[in-house]
Wavefront OBJ file of the C-alpha trace (Angstrom):
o trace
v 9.732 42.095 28.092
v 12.596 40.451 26.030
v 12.715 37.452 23.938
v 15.501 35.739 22.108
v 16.342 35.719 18.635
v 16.036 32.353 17.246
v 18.235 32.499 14.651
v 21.472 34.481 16.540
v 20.148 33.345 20.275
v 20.589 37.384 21.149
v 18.192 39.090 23.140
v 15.700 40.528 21.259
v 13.122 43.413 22.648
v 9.296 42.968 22.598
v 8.197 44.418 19.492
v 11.084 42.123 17.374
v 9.991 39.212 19.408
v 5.799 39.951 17.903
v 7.853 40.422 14.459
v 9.730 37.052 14.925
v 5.906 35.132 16.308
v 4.596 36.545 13.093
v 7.024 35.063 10.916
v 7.239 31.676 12.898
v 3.385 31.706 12.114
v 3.329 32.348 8.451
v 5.800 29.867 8.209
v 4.532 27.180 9.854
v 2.681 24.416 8.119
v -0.711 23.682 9.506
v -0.545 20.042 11.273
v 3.548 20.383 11.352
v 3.626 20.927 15.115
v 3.143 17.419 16.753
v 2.156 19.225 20.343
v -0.378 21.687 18.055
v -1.379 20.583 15.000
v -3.586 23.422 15.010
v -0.882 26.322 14.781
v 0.286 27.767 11.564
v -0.931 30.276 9.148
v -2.346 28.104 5.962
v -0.611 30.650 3.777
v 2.689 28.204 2.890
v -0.070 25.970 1.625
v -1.088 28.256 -0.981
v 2.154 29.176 -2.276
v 2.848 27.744 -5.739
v -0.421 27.601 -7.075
v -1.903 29.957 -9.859
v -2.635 33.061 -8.681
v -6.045 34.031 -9.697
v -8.297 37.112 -8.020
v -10.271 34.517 -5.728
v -6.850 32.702 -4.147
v -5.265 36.135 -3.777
v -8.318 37.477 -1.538
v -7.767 34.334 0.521
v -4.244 34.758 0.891
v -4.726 38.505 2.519
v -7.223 36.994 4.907
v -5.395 34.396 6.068
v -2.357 36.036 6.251
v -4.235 38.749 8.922
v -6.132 35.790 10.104
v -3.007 33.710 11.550
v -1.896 36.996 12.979
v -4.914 38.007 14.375
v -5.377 34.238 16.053
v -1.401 33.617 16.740
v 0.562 36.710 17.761
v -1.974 38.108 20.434
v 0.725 41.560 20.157
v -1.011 42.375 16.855
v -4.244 43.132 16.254
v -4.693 43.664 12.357
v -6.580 46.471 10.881
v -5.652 45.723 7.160
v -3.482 44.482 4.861
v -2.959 46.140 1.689
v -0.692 44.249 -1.298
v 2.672 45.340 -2.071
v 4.739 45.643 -5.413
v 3.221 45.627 -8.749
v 1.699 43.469 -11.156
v 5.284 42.211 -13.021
v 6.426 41.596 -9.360
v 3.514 39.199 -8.059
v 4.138 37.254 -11.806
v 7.887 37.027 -10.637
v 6.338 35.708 -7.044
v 7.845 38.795 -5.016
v 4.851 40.255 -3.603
v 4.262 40.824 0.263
v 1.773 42.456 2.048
v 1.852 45.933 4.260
v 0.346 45.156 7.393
v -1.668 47.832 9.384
v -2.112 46.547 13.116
v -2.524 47.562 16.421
v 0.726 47.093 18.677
v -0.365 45.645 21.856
v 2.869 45.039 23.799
v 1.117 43.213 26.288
v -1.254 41.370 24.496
v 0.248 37.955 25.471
v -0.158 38.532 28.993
v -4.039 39.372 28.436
v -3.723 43.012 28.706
v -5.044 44.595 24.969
v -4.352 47.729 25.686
v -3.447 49.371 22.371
v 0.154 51.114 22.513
v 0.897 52.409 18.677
v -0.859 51.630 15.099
v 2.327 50.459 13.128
v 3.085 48.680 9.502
v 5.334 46.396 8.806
v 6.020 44.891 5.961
v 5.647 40.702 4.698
v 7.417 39.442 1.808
v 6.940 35.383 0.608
v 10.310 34.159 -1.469
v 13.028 31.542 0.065
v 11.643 31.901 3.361
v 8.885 34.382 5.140
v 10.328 37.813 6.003
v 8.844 40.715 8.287
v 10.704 43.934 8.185
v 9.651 46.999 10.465
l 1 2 3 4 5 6 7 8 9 10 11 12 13 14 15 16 17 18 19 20 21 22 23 24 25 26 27 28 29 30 31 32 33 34 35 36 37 38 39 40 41 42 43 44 45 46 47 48 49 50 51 52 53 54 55 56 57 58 59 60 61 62 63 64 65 66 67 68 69 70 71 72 73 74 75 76 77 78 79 80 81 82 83 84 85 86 87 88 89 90 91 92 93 94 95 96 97 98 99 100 101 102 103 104 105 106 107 108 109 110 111 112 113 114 115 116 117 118 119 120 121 122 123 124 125 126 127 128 129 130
């Protein structure tokens, strides 16, 4: 299956299209869609604030939370924090996501292709790179 990029309006194959759903997710404010208030990841919210231990751990679960509920493609395994202590003062951490690729998953077949990581960074706007 193909998608389309949203930004160029290319075709784009499957797995960029589950790369593209997870950063429409993580990018979306909860209550922003007026047809489904319920979609986004919660994770824009918590950007800004002081990062302390406790909001940290909640920002890695919801981050593989919205992916887990949104972007039926991925099923997460874990997510492990990227870049180093100077670099999440700065505000350039992401995350390395371990999931399940599921090509199918949006048609309601689970069936577990390939693990794969990709990687999340949070600056000007949410960014997944392969």
């Amino acid at each position: 299956m193909a998608g389309v990029d949203r930004r160029t309006g290319k075709v784009i194959d499957n797995l960029a299209s589950a790369f593209q759903g997870v950063e429409v997710t993580l990018s979306t404010r909860i209550g922003s869609r007026v047809m489904r208030r319920e979609f986004g990841g919660g994770v824009v919210e918590l950007l800004g604030r002081a990062v302390t231990p406790a909001l940290f751990a909640a920002w890695r679960q919801l981050v593989g939370t919205a992916i887990d509920l949104w972007e039926p493609r991925f099923r997460v395994r874990r997510a492990l924090v990227k870049g180093s202590v100077e670099q999440l003062r700065l505000g350039r951490v992401g995350l390395t996501i371990e999931a399940d690729y599921r090509p199918r998953g949006h048609l309601g077949n689970f069936t577990v292709e390939r693990v794969l990581s990709f990687d999340i960074y949070f600056g000007q706007r949410v960014r997944v790179t392969a």
